[in-house]
C-alpha positions as CSV (number, residue, x, y, z in Angstrom):
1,X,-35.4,-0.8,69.9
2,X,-32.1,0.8,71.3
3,X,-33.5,1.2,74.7
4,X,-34.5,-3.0,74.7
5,X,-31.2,-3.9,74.3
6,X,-29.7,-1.0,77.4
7,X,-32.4,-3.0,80.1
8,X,-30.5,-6.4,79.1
9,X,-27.2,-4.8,80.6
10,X,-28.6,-3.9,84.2
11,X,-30.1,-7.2,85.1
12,X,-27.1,-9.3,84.3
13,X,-25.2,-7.1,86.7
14,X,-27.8,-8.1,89.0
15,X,-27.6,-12.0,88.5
16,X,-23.8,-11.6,88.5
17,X,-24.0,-10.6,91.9
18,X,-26.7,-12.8,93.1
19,X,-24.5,-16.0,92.2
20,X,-21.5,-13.9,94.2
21,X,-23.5,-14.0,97.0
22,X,-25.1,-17.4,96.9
23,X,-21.0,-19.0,96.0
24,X,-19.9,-17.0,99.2
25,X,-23.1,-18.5,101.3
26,X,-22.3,-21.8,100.2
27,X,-18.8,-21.5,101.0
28,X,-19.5,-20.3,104.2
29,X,-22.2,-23.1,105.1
30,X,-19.8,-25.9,103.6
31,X,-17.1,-24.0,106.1
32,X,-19.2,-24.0,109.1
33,X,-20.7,-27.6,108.3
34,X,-17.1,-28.6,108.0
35,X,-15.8,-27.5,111.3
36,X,-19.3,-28.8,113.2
37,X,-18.3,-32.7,111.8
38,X,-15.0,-32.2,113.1
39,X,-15.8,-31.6,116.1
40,X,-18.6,-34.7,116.4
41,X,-15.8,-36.4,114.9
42,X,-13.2,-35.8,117.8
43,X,-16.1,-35.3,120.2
44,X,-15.7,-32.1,121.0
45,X,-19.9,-30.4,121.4
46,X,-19.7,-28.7,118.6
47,X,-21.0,-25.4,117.6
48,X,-24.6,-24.2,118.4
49,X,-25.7,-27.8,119.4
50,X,-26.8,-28.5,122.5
51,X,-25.4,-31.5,124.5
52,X,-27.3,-33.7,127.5
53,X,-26.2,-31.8,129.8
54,X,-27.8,-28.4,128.6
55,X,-31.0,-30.2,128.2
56,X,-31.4,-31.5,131.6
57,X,-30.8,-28.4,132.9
58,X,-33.5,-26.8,130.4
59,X,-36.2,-29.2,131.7
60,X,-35.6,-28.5,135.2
């Protein structure tokens, strides 16, 4: 019965961190979404899109 209760402990450890990562990769996307509609906003390209331009040049 002892050892029951001692493999609760590890996997809350576990999910702790799991929802440290996923609040920091949710920060980060809100972050990086943030910034990209700033930048449609004051119509700058933005990051990692692609604009007209790059895609006439891409289809020859």
């Amino acid at each position: 019965m002892s050892e029951k209760s001692s493999n609760k402990t590890p996997p809350a450890k576990a999910g702790n961190s799991r929802d440290d990562r996923l609040k920091a990769a949710l920060k980060a996307n809100l972050a990086r979404r943030k910034s990209q509609a700033k930048a449609r906003a004051s119509g700058g390209a933005g990051t990692g899109g692609t604009s007209d331009a790059d895609t006439k040049q891409n289809k020859g």
